[in-house]
C-alpha positions in Angstrom: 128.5 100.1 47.5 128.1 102.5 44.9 126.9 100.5 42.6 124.3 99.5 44.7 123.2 102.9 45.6 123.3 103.6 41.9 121.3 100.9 41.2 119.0 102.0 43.9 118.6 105.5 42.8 118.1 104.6 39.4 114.6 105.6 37.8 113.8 108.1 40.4 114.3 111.9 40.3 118.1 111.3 41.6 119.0 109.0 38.3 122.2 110.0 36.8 123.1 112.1 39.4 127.0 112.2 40.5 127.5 109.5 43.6 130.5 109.8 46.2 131.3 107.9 48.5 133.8 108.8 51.7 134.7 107.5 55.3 133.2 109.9 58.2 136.2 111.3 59.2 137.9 112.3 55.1 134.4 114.1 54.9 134.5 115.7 58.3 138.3 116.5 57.3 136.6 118.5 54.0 134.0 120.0 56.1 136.6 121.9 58.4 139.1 122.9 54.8 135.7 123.4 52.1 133.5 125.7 54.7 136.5 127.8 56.2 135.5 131.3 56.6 139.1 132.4 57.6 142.9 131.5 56.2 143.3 128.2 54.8 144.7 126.1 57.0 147.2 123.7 55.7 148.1 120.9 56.5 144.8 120.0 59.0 144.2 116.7 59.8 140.5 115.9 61.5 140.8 113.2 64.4 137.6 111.2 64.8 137.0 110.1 68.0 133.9 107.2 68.4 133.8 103.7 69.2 136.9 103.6 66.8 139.1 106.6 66.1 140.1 107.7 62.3 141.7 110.9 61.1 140.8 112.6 57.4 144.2 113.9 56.3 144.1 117.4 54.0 147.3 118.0 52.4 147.8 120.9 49.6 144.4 121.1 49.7 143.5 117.8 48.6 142.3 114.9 50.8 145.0 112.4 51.2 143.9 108.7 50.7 147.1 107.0 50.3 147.9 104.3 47.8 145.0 101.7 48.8 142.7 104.2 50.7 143.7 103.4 54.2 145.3 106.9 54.7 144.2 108.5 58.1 143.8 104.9 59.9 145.4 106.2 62.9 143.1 104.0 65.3 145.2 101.1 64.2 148.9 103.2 64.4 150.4 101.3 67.8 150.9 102.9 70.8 151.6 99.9 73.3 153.1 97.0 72.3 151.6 94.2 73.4 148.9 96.1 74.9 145.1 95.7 74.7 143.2 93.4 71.9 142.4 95.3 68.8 139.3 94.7 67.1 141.5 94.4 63.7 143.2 91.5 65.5 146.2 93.3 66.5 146.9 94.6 69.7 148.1 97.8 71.1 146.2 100.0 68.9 145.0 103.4 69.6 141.3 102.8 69.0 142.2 99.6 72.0 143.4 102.5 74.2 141.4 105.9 73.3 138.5 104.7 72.0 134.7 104.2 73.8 135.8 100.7 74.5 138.9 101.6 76.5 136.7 103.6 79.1 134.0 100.5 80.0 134.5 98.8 82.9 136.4 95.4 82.4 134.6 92.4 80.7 131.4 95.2 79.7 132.6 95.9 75.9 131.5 91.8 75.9 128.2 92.2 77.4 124.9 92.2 75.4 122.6 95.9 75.3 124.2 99.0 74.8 127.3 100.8 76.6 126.5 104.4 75.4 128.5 107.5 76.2 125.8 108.6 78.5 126.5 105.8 80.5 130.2 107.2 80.6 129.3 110.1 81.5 126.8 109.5 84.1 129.4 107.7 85.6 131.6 110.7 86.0 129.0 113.3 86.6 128.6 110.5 89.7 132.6 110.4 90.6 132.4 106.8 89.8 136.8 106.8 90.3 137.3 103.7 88.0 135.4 105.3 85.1 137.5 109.0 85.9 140.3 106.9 85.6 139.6 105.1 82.5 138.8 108.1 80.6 142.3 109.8 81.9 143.6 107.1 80.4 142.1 107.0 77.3 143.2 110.8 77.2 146.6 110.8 77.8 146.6 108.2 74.7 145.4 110.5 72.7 147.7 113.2 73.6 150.5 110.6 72.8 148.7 109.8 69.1 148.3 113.9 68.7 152.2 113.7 69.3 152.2 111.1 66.9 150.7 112.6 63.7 152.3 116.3 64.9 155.6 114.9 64.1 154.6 112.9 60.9 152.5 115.8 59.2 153.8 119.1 61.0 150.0 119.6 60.6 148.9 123.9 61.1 146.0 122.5 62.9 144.5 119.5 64.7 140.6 119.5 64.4 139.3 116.9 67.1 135.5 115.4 66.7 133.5 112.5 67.1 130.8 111.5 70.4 134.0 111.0 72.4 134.9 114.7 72.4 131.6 115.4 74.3 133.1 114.0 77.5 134.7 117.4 77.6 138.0 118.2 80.0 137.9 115.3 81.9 139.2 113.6 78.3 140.8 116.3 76.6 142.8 118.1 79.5 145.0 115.0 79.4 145.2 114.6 75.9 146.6 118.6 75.5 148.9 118.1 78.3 150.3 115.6 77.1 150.8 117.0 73.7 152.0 119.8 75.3 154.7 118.5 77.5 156.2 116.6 74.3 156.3 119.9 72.7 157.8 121.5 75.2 160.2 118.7 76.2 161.6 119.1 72.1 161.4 122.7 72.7 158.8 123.3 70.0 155.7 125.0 70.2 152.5 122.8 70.6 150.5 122.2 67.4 147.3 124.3 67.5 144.5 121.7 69.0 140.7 123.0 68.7 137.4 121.0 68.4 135.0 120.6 65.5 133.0 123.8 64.5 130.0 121.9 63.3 130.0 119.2 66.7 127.8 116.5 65.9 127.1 117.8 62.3 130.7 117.5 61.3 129.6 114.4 59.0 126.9 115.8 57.8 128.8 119.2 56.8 131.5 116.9 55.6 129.3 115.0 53.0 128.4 118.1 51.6 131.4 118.9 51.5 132.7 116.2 49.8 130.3 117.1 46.5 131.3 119.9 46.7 135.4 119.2 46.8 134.5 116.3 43.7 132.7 119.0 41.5 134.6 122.1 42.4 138.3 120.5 41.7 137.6 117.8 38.8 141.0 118.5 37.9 142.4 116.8 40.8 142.9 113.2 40.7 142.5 111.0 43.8 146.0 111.7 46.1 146.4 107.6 46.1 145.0 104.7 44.7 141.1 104.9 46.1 139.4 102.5 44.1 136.8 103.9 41.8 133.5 102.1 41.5 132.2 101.4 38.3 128.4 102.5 39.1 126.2 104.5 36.4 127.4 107.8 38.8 131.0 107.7 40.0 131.5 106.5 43.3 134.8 106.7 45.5 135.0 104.3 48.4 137.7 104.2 51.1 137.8 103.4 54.8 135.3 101.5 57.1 132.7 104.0 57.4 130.9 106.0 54.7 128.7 109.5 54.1 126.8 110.5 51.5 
């Protein structure tokens, strides 16, 4: 991909220029670390929430990426076994259970048109019980996958983002309460939990971000083994999704 954008860019007044290349939620991760006004907080992991769900992991200040690049794919960590059909062929998986999918009415996901988080939420505003239901669900999954990634990366703060997280309380009351009562059930206090400060922007903050974490720390190589594309401009790719 960065080749191709290279290629692309090549001629114009953006030749030469340096390219990166990032999933959504490693460059909303940067966006919440790069364009903190207060303490740094550290370790904070950024938990996408969307049709899928990814996470962008910050650890000693660097973005983790892991040894191939598929650090932070916490959609496809299990939380049910045997549970619901994946759409990486597994089953179980938390984007199966919290993502937009796990809150359509059964047999929709397969329907042609759109299924929009309007549609979700239309369907609350109207007390439609199946669809309050769904998304209790899908919250008290995530409050199990917060517990999760609390006790792997004893992180000093969860940032939650993505369209998901505009369904508001009726989503993340369960999600906290859960999180909370496995806290308080190990007699620990809860991790701090608090939403994006740039909403729907996050991405957008996060690529700028990112070129800003590439040129401001070219002393740091990449935490894993991200493959490096071998463009005109270098390029990092990792994950599903991608920002410039």
């Amino acid at each position: 991909m960065g080749q191709l954008l290279a290629e692309k860019l090549d001629g114009g007044p953006l030749s030469g220029i340096p390219l990166f290349l990032q999933n959504e939620a490693d460059v909303a991760a940067l966006g919440e670390m790069e364009f903190n006004a207060g303490a740094p907080v550290d370790p904070l992991l950024y938990v996408s929430i969307n049709q899928g769900v990814g996470a962008g992991v910050i650890v000693g200040d660097r973005l983790l990426t892991g040894a191939r690049g598929f650090a932070g794919e916490v959609g496809h960590m299990i939380l049910q076994i045997d549970g619901p059909l994946c759409s990486c062929g597994r089953r179980g998986c938390a984007e199966a259970l919290i993502g937009m999918r796990a809150m359509l009415r059964p047999g929709e996901a397969e329907e042609p048109g759109p299924h929009s988080l309007p549609d979700i939420r239309g369907r609350l505003i109207d007390g439609d019980r199946k669809t309050a239901k769904a998304v209790e669900s899908a919250g008290r999954y995530l409050g199990v996958l917060l517990q999760n990634l609390a006790t792997a990366y004893d992180p000093a703060c969860i940032v939650l983002g993505g369209s998901v997280v505009e369904l508001g309380d009726a989503f993340l009351d369960p999600a906290l309460t859960t999180l909370n009562e496995y806290a308080g059930a190990a007699g620990l206090a809860p991790t701090p939990v608090r939403t994006s400060r740039f909403g729907a922007d996050a991405v957008a903050a996060g690529a700028a971000a990112l070129a800003r974490y590439r040129v401001t720390r070219p002393q740091l190589p990449l935490a894993g083994g991200g493959a490096r594309a071998s463009a005109t401009t270098p390029a990092e790719s990792e994950g599903e999704e991608t920002s410039l």
